[in-house]
C-alpha positions in Angstrom: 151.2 107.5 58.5 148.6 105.3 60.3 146.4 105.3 57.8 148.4 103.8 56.1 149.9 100.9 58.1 146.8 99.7 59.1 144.1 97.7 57.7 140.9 99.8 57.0 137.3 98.0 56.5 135.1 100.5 54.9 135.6 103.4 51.9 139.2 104.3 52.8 141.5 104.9 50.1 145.5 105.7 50.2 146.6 107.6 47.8 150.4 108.5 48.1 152.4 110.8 46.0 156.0 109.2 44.6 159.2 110.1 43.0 159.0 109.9 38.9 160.4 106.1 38.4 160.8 105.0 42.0 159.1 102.0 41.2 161.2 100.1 43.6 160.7 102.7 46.9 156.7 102.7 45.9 157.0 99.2 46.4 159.0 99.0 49.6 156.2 101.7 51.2 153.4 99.4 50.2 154.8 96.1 51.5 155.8 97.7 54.5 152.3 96.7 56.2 151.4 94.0 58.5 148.6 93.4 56.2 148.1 92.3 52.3 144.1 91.8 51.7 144.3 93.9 48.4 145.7 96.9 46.3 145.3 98.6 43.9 147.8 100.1 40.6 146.5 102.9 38.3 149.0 103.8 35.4 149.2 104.0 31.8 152.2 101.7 31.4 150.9 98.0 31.3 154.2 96.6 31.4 155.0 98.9 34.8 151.4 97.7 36.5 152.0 94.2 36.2 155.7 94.0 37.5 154.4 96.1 40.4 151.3 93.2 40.6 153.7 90.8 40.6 155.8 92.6 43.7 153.1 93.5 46.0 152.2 91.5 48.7 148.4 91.6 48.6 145.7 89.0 48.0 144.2 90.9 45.4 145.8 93.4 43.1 143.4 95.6 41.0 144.3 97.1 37.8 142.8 100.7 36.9 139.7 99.8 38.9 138.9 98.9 42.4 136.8 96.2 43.8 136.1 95.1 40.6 136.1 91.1 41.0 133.8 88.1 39.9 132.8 86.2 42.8 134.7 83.0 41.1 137.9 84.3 41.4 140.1 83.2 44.2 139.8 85.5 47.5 142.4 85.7 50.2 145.1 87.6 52.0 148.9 88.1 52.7 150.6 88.2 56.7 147.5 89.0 59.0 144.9 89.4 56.3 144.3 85.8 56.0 145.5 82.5 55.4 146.3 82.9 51.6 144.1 81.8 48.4 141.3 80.3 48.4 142.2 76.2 48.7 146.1 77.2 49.7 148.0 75.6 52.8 
C-alpha cells in the first residue's frame, strides 16, 4: 500500500496484520521502504522484539511505546530519512 511505502509526518500509524512466526517476511515488508526515520515493535516476547530491533532498518526503534525518547539520545535516519546518527559519517 502507499501508505505504507512512504514517509508520513504527522499521526499516521501502520499497523499490518502477519502470519503467526513470520518474523523474517514481517521484516522484509518493513525494510522494503525508501525510508528508515523510526518504528515501532509491540510484542510480549522480549527476545523476539529485540532481534526484530536489531533487523529493521530505522533510526529509531520503539519498544511497546511510541515516540517515547529523551532528547539526549541520538536522533537520525536510514536511506532518505537522513544522514544516519547523530555525529555519524
Amino acid at each position: 500500500m502507499y501508505i505504507a511505502k512512504e514517509e508520513s509526518f504527522g499521526p499516521v500509524m501502520v499497523i499490518s496484520k502477519f502470519k503467526n512466526g513470520d518474523v523474517d517476511g514481517v521484516l522484509q515488508r518493513a525494510n522494503a521502504t525508501e525510508y528508515g526515520l523510526a518504528s515501532g515493535v509491540f510484542t510480549k516476547d522480549i527476545n523476539k522484539a529485540l532481534y526484530i530491533s536489531e533487523k529493521l532498518e530505522a533510526g529509531t526503534v520503539f519498544i511497546n511505546t511510541y515516540n517515547k525518547t529523551d532528547v539526549a539520545a541520538p536522533f537520525g535516519g536510514f536511506k532518505l530519512s537522513g544522514f544516519g546518527k547523530d555525529l555519524g559519517k
